[in-house]
C-alpha positions in Angstrom: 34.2 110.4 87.6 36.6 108.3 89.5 37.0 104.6 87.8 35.1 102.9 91.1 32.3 104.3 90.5 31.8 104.4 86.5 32.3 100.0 87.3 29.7 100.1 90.2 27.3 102.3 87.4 28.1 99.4 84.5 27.2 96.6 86.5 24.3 98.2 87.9 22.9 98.7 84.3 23.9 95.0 83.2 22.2 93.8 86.4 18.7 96.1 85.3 19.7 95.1 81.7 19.1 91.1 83.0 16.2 91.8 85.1 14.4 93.0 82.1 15.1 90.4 80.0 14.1 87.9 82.6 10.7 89.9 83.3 9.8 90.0 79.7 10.5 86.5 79.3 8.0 85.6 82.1 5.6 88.2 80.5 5.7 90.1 83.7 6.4 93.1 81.5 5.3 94.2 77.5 7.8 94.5 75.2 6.5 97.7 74.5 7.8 98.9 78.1 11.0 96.7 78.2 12.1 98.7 75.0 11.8 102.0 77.1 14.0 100.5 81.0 16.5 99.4 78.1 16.7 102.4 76.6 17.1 104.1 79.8 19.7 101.7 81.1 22.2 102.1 78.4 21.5 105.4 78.4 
């Protein structure tokens, strides 16, 4: 995997990462849920 692309995957997951975050704060999504996308994301 070429080093351009494994960047444009990590700040693609920290951007997700912070969109979670920022929907759980607002209560737009359960914490049950937000543990699952984060899960996903670092995965």
């Amino acid at each position: 995997m070429s080093l351009t692309l494994r960047i444009g995957l990590i700040v693609l997951s920290l951007i997700f990462i912070v969109y979670v975050f920022n929907n759980v704060n607002k209560r737009k999504l359960q914490l049950q849920f937000s543990l699952i996308w984060l899960l996903i994301a670092l995965a």
